[in-house]
C-alpha positions in Angstrom: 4.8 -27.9 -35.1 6.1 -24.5 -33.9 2.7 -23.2 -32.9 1.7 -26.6 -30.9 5.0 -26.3 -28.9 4.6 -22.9 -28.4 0.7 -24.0 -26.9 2.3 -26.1 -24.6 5.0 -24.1 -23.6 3.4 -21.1 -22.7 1.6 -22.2 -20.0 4.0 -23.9 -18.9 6.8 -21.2 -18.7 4.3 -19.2 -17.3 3.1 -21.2 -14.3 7.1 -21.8 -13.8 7.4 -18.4 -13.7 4.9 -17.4 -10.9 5.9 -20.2 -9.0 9.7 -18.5 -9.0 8.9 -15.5 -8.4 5.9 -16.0 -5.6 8.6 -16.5 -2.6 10.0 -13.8 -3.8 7.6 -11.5 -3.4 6.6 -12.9 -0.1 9.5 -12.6 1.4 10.0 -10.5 4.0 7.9 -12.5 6.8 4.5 -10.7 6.2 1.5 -12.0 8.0 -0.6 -10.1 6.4 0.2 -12.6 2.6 1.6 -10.0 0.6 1.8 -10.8 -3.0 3.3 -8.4 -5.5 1.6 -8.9 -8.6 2.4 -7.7 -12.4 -0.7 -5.3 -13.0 -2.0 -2.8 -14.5 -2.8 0.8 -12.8 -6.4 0.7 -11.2 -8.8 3.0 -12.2 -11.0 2.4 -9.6 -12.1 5.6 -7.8 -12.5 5.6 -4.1 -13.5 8.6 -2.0 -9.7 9.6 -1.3 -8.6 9.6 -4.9 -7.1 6.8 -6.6 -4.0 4.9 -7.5 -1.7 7.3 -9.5 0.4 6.9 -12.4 4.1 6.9 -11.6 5.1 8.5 -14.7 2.7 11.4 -13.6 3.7 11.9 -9.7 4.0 15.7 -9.3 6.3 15.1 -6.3 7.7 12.8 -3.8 7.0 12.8 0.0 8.9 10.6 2.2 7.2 9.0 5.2 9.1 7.3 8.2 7.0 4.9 10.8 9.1 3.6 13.9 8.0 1.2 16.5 7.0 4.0 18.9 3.8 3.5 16.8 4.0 6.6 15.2 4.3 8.3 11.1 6.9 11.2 10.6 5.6 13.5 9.3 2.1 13.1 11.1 0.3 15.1 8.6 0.9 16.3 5.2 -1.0 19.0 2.9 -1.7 18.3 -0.7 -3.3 19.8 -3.6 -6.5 18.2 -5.3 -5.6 16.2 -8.6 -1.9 16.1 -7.4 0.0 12.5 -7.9 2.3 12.1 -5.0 4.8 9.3 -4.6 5.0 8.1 -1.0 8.3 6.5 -0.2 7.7 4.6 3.4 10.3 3.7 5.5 9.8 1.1 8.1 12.6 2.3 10.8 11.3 0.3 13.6 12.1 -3.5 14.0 8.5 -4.7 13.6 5.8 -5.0 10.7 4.5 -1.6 9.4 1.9 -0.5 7.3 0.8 2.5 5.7 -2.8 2.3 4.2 -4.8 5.6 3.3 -8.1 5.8 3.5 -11.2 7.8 5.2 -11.2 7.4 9.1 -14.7 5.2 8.7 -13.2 3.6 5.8 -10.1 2.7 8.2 -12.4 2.0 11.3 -14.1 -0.5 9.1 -11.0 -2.3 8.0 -9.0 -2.6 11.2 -12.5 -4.1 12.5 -12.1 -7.0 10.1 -8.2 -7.6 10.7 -9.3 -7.4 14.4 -11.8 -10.3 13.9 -9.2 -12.1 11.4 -5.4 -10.7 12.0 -4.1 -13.5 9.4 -6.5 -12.0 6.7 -4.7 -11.1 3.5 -5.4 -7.0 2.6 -3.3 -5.9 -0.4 -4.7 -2.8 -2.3 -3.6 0.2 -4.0 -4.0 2.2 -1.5 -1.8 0.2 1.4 1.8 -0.8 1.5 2.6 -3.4 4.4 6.8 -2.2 5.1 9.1 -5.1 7.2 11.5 -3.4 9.5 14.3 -1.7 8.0 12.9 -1.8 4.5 11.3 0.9 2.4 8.6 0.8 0.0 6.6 2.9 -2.5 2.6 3.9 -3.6 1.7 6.1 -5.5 -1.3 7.8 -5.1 -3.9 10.3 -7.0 -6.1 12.6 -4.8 -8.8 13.6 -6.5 -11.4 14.9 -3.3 -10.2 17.9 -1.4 -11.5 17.1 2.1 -9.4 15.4 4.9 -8.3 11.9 4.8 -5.6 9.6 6.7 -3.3 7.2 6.6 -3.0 4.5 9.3 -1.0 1.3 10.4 -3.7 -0.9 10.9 -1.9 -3.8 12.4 -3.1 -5.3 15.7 -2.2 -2.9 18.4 -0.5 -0.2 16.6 -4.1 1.6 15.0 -5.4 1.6 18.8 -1.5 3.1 19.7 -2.4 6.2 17.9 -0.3 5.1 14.5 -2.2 7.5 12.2 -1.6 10.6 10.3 -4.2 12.9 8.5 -3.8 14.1 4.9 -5.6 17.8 4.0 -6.5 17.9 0.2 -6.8 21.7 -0.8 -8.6 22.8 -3.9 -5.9 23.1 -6.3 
């Protein structure tokens, strides 16, 4: 009798549970359909690294954005294979987003938003930040070569909000 409850119940609690805890992690007024989800690190290699392992991030580098469309510090050096914890802080009163990527890769993307600006884009490698709020990604380099990070919301991308990453050989 145990084991048919707990059948039933599972799902159950479980669907109860998303259900709570989906306008939580909404919240914040993002168009872009933010959801924070329960997973497991990616392993997924892209040509700018991929996502890192918190319990391995060599160091932390803080990164503010404000609504004069640009990211303090505008660019940051980092070794190949190094782990670094990006804490971003939104100190402007608008939307902003931090997403890392090659400047095609980024080109390509902001093309699609342009065509769509309601389409939901949540990856490893982007963190969407409402005004006076702070988030954190962590991130793996594992290319030396030069990348960038970019707020790709309408307007802003165009406004010059990027920054530019160097990866040295460790």
């Amino acid at each position: 009798m145990k084991n048919q409850a707990a059948k039933i119940l599972t799902p159950v609690l479980l669907a109860l549970a998303v259900s709570t805890l989906s306008p939580l992690a909404s919240a914040g007024g993002d168009p872009h359909g933010k959801v924070h989800a329960l997973s497991s690190i990616s392993s997924e290699e892209h040509p700018f690294g991929k996502q890192g392992d918190p319990k391995k991030a060599t160091r932390t580098i803080a990164i503010d954005m404000s609504d004069n469309m640009r990211f303090t510090p505008s660019e940051i050096t980092v070794k190949q294979g190094e782990t670094i914890r990006f804490v971003v802080k939104n100190k402007g009163k608008m939307l902003h987003e931090m997403v890392i990527g090659t400047m095609d890769g980024l080109k390509e993307i902001h093309e699609m938003i342009m065509k769509d600006p309601n389409m939901a884009h949540e990856e490893p490698y982007m963190t969407h930040v409402s005004p006076g709020k702070k988030e954190t990604m962590v991130w793996q380099f594992t290319q030396a070569g030069e990348f960038y990070y970019a707020c790709l919301i309408p307007g802003h991308f165009e406004a010059g909000m990027i920054g530019k990453i160097k990866v040295v050989k460790g």
